[in-house]
VOGU-3710 file (C-alpha; in Angstrom, 3 decimals, decimal comma):
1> xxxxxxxxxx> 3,735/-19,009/-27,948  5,066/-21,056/-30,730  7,792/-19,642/-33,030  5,589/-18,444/-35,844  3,926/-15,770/-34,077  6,840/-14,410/-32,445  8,348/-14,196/-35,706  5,678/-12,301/-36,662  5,364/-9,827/-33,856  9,086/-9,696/-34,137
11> xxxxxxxxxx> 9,202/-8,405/-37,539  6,236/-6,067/-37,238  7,244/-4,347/-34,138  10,853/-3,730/-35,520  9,129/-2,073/-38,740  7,242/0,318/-36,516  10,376/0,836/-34,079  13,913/1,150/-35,545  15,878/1,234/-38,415  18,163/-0,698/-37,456
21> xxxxxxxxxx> 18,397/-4,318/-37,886  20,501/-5,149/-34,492  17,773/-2,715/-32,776  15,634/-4,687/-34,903  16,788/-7,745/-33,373  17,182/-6,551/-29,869  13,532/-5,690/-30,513  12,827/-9,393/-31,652  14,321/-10,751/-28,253  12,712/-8,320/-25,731
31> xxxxxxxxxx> 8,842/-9,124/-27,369  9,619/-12,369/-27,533  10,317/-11,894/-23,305  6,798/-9,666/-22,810  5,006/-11,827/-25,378  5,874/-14,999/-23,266  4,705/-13,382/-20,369  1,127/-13,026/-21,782  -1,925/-15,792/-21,581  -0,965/-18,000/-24,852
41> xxxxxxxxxx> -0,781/-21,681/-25,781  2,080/-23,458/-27,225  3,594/-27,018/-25,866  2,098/-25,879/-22,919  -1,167/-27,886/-23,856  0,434/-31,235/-24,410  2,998/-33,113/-21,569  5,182/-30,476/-20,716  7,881/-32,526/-19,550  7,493/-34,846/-22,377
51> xxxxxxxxxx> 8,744/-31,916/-25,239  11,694/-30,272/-23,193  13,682/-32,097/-25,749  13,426/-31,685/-29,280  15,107/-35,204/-29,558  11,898/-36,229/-27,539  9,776/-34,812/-30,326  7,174/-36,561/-31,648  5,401/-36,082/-35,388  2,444/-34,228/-33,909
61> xxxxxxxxxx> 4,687/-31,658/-32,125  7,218/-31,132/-35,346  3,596/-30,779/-37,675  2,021/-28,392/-35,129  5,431/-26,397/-34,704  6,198/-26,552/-38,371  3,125/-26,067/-39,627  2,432/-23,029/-37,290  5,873/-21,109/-38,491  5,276/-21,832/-41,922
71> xxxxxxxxxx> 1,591/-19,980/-41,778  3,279/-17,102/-39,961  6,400/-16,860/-42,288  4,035/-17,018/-45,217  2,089/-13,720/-43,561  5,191/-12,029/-42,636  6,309/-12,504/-46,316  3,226/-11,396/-47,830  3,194/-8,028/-45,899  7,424/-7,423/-46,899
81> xxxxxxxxxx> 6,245/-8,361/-50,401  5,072/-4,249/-51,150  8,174/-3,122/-49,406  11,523/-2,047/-49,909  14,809/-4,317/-49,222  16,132/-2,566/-45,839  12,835/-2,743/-44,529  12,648/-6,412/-45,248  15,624/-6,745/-43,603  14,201/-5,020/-40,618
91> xxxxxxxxxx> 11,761/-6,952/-40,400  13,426/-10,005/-40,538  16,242/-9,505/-37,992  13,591/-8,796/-35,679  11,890/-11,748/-36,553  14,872/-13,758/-35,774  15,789/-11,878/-32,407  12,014/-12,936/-31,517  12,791/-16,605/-32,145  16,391/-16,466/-30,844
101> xxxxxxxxxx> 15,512/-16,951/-27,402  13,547/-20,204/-27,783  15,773/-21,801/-30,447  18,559/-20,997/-28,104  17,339/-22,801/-25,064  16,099/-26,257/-27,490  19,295/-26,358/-29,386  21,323/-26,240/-25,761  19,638/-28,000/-24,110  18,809/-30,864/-26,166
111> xxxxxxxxxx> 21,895/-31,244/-27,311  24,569/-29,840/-24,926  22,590/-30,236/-21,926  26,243/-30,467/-20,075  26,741/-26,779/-20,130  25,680/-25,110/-17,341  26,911/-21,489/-18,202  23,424/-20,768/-19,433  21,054/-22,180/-17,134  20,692/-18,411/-15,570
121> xxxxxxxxxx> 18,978/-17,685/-18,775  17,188/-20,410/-18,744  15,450/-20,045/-15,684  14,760/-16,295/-16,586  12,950/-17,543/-19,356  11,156/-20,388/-17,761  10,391/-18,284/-15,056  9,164/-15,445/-17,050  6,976/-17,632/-19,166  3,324/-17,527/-19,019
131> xxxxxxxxxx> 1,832/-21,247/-17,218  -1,230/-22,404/-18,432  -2,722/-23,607/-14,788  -6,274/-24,822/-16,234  -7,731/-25,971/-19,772  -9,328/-22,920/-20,180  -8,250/-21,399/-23,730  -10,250/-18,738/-24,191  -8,416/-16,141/-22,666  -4,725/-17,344/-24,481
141> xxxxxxxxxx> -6,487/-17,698/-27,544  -8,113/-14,086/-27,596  -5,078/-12,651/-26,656  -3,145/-14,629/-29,362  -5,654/-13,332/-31,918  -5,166/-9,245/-30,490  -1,544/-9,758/-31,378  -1,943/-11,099/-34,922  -4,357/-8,201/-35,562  -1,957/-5,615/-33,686
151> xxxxxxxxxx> 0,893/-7,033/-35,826  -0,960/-6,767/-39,114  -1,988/-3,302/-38,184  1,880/-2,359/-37,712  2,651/-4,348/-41,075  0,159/-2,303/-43,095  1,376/1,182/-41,330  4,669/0,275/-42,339  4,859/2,370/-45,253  3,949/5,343/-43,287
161> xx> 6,453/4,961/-41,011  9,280/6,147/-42,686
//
């Protein structure tokens, strides 16, 4: 999955969950783990090999990643709009924790690819990833769209909550 939507499911399973914003964004991290381990698209759909790299980045991976955080930002903000200030922050350490693990691994290894102390993460999360074997999307994208209406579910229960 691309780092919009695990903001998202970040910040709206830490509002339903804890609160606490470092449970919040231990929260974050550990969906962004089971979420990766579901059917989804991401880079996965273009040469993999190509993107490991952010340096390697071309202008139609930065619009679809940018483009696809912004949209998911945008919702996460809309739904912390009616609430109060620690719950906003709730939310948004978990979104973080749920992008931490992904920023992490781009920003080391594009750019200190030389340190090694990490790479047992970094096969974890490889490993643990989801891999798209075929061209069939139907399945990532239905799953994809279960989360988004899971997540706004949690988002408008938030209120409740506490």
């Amino acid at each position: 999955m691309l780092g919009g939507i695990h903001f998202f499911i970040g910040s709206a399973l830490s509002l339903s969950l804890t609160k606490n914003i470092y449970f919040a964004f231990l929260i974050g991290f550990l969906s962004h783990h089971l979420a990766d381990r579901l059917p989804h698209l991401d880079l996965n759909v273009l040469d993999e090999h190509r993107y490991k790299s952010i340096k390697n980045w071309d202008l139609k991976v930065w619009l679809i990643v940018t483009i696809e955080m912004i949209f998911f930002i945008l919702l996460v903000f809309y739904f912390l709009n009616k609430l109060d200030f620690s719950l906003q922050k709730i939310a948004i350490f978990g979104g973080l924790g749920a992008i931490f693990p992904d920023i992490f691994t781009l920003v080391i290894k594009s750019f200190f690819s030389k340190l090694k102390i990490f790479n047992f993460y970094f096969n974890f999360h490889k490993n643990f990833h989801f891999k798209l074997k075929n061209k069939n999307y139907f399945l990532p994208i239905l799953i994809e769209l279960i989360l988004i209406v899971l997540g706004i579910i949690l988002f408008l229960g938030a209120n409740t909550n506490y």
